[in-house]
N, C-alpha and C positions, 0 to 999 in steps of 0.2 A: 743520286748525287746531291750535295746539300753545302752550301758556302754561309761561311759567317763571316759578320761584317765586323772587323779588327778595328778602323777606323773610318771615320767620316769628318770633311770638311766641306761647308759652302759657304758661299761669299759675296756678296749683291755691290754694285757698284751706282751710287746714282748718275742721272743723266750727266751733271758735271765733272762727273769722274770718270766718266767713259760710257756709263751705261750698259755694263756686261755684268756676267754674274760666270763665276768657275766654280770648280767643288773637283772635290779627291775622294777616293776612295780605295782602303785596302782591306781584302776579303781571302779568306784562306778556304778554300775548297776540300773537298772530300767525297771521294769517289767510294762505294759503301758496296760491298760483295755479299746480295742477299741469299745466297746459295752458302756460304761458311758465313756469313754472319761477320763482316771484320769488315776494317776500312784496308782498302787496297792499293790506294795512292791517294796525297795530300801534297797541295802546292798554293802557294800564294801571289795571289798579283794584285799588280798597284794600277788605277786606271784617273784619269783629268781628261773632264771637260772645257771648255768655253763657252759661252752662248752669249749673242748681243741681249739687250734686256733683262729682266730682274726675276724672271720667272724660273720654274723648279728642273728648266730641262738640262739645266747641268748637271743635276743629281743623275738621270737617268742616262745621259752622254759617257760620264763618268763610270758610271754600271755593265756600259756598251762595251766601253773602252775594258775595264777589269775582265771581261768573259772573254773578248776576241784572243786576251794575252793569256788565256787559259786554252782556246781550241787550238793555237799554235803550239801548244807544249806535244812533243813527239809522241812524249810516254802516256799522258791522256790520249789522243788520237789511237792511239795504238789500241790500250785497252778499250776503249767504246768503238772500236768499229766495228760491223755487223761482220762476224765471219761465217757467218752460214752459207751463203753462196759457195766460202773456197771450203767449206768444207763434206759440199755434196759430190765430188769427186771422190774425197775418203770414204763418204758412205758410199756410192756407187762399187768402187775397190771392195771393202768387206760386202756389201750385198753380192758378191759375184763367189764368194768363197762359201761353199755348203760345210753346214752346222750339223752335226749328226746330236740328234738329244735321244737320251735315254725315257722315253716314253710312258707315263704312269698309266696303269689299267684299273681304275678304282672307279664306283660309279655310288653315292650318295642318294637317298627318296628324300626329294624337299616336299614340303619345307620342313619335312621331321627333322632335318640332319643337317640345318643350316649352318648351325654352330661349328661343325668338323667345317664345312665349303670357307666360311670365312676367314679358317687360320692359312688360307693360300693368296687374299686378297690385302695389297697393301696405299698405302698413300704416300705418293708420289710426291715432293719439293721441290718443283723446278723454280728457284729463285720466289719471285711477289706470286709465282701461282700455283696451282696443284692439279694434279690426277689422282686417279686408279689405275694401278696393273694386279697381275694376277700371279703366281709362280705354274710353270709348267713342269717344274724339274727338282729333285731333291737338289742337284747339286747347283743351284740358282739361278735358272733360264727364267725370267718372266716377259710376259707379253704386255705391252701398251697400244695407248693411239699416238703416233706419229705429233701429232700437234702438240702433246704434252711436252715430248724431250726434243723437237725439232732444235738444233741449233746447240743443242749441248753436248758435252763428251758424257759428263758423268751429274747422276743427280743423287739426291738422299730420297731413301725410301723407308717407311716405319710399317714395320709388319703389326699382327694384331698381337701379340706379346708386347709389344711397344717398344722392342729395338729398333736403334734409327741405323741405318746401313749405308756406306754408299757402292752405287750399281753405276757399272758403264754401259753406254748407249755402244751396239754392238752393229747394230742393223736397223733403218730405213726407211721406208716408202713411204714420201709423200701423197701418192695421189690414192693409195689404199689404203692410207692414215694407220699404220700398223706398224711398232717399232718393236726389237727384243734389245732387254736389257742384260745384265746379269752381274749378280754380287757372291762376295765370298763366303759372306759370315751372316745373314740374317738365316732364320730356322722355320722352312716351311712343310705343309702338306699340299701340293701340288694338287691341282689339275687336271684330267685328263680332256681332252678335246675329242672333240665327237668328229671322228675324220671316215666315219664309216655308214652310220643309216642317219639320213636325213630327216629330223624331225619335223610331223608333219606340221602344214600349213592350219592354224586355229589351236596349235598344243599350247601350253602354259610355258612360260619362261619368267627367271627370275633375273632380275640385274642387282650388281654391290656395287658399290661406291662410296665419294664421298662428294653429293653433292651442296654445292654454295661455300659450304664453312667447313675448316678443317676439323673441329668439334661434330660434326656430321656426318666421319669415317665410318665405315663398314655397316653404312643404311641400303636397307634391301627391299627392295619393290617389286610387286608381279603383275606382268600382262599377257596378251599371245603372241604366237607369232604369226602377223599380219600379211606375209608375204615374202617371197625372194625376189631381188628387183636386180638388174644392171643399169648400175646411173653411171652414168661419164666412163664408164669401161670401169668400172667397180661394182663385185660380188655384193652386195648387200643382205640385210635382213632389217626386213618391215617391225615395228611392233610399237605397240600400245604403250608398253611399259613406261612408268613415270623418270626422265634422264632430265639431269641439269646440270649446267657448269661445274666441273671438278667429278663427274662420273667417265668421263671421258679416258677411256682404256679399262674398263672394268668389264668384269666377264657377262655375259649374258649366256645361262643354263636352262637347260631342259631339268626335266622334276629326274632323271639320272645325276644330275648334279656333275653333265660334262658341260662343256664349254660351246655353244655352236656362234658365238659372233663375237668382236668387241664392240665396246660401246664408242660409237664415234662422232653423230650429230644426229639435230632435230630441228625440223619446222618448227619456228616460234609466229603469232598472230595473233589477235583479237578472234579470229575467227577460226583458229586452227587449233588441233585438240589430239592430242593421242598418235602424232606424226614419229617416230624418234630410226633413228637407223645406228645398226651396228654393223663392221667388217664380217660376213660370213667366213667363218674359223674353217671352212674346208678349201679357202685361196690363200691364207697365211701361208703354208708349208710353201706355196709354190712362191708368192711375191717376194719373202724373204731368203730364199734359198735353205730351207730345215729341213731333215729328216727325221722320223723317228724311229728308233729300235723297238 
């Protein structure tokens, strides 16, 4: 949101005149939709102060005054309310309807073959921030972290072609941090998830992403895998591998080049080192209600 100031007046009185000081202010607002890019509602208020004495606090009275005439406006109110709350009922409703996907069998030796793994990893636009997701599906299933699209219906997502696409937020879980999306028209090579031998505990795995800066899309890192843990009643997967802001729903792979977790958080500290955790990919099917053929 961002208001310009149309006009300005102040006004000092000395003590034989009363000893007040007023000021006006009219400022036109603009409420800025960083997900399409466009302003999506613009309105103007006028705001007056008074203040006894000669000092600046009419200017800011006045300022007071121009925003209170701005959160009364219905149609603002409307747009900036947080509707994520009413809208964990909708996702609870589709979390309850099973997804049948058409299941890809394709298995990749990394990191020879990293090139083909990347054209299934894409970058996520939710508004001022970003992810990773991945595609499971020719016909455009992909998998994220929950926190990425938390609170959206639909985001843009640009595959490694560099088509930007938009995908609807389909399915869910907060507290497994694992959401599926799915678009009509971007062009991938899928995935397959490792939903059958558990790869062991010390193998290599890779993560994609894009971490810190969106010019930092489809950077890939490799560590082990440090463990399978249950924290707070979530499946997890331990590992070394290097994850930072904006990796967050990106696949993490065994040297098959399937999928065994998303990437979801990490211990950060002065003292801590090599902490990162992802969704272990053999509790997705069940947390979000999917099948595969």
């Amino acid at each position: 949101m961002g208001g310009t100031l149309k006009d300005i007046s102040f006004n000092t009185y000395a003590p034989l005149a009363g000893g007040f000081s007023e000021s006006q202010v009219f400022i036109t607002w603009e409420l800025f939709d960083t997900l399409n890019q466009n302003v999506i509602f613009e309105f103007s208020t006028y705001g007056y102060a008074k203040c006894d004495g000669v000092g600046g606090q009419a200017i800011f009275n006045a300022f007071k005054h121009a925003l209170r005439e701005l959160m009364a406006n219905d149609e603002f109110v409307k747009l900036t309310t947080d509707k994520s709350s009413e809208k964990s009922d909708e996702f609870q409703y589709k979390h309850s309807q099973l997804i049948n996907i058409e299941a890809e069998h394709q298995s990749f030796k990394l990191p020879e073959e990293l090139e083909k793994v990347l054209d299934a990893v894409v970058l996520i636009k939710a508004g001022q921030t970003h992810g990773t997701g991945f595609a499971i599906s020719k016909d455009g299933y992909l998998l994220t972290a929950a926190h990425v699209v938390s609170g959206l219906d639909k985001v843009h997502i640009v595959n490694k072609l560099g088509q930007t696409c938009e995908a609807e937020v389909l399915k869910l879980d907060k507290i497994n941090d694992v959401a599926l999306i799915k678009t009509q028209d971007c062009i991938f090579n899928p995935l397959e998830l490792e939903l059958e031998n558990r790869t062991s505990i010390g193998a290599e795995i890779f993560a994609i992403g894009t971490p810190l800066n969106e010019n930092l899309s489809w950077s890939t890192t490799k560590g082990v895998l440090s463990g399978y843990r249950n924290i707070d009643g979530k499946r997890c997967i331990q590992t070394d591998t290097s994850l930072n802001p904006g990796s967050s729903g990106g696949p993490l792979l065994n040297k098959e080049g399937k999928v065994v977790g998303v990437v979801s958080w990490k211990i950060s500290g002065t003292e801590v080192e090599g902490i990162s955790f992802g969704i272990d990919i053999e509790a997705v099917p069940y947390v979000l209600g999917l099948s595969f053929n």
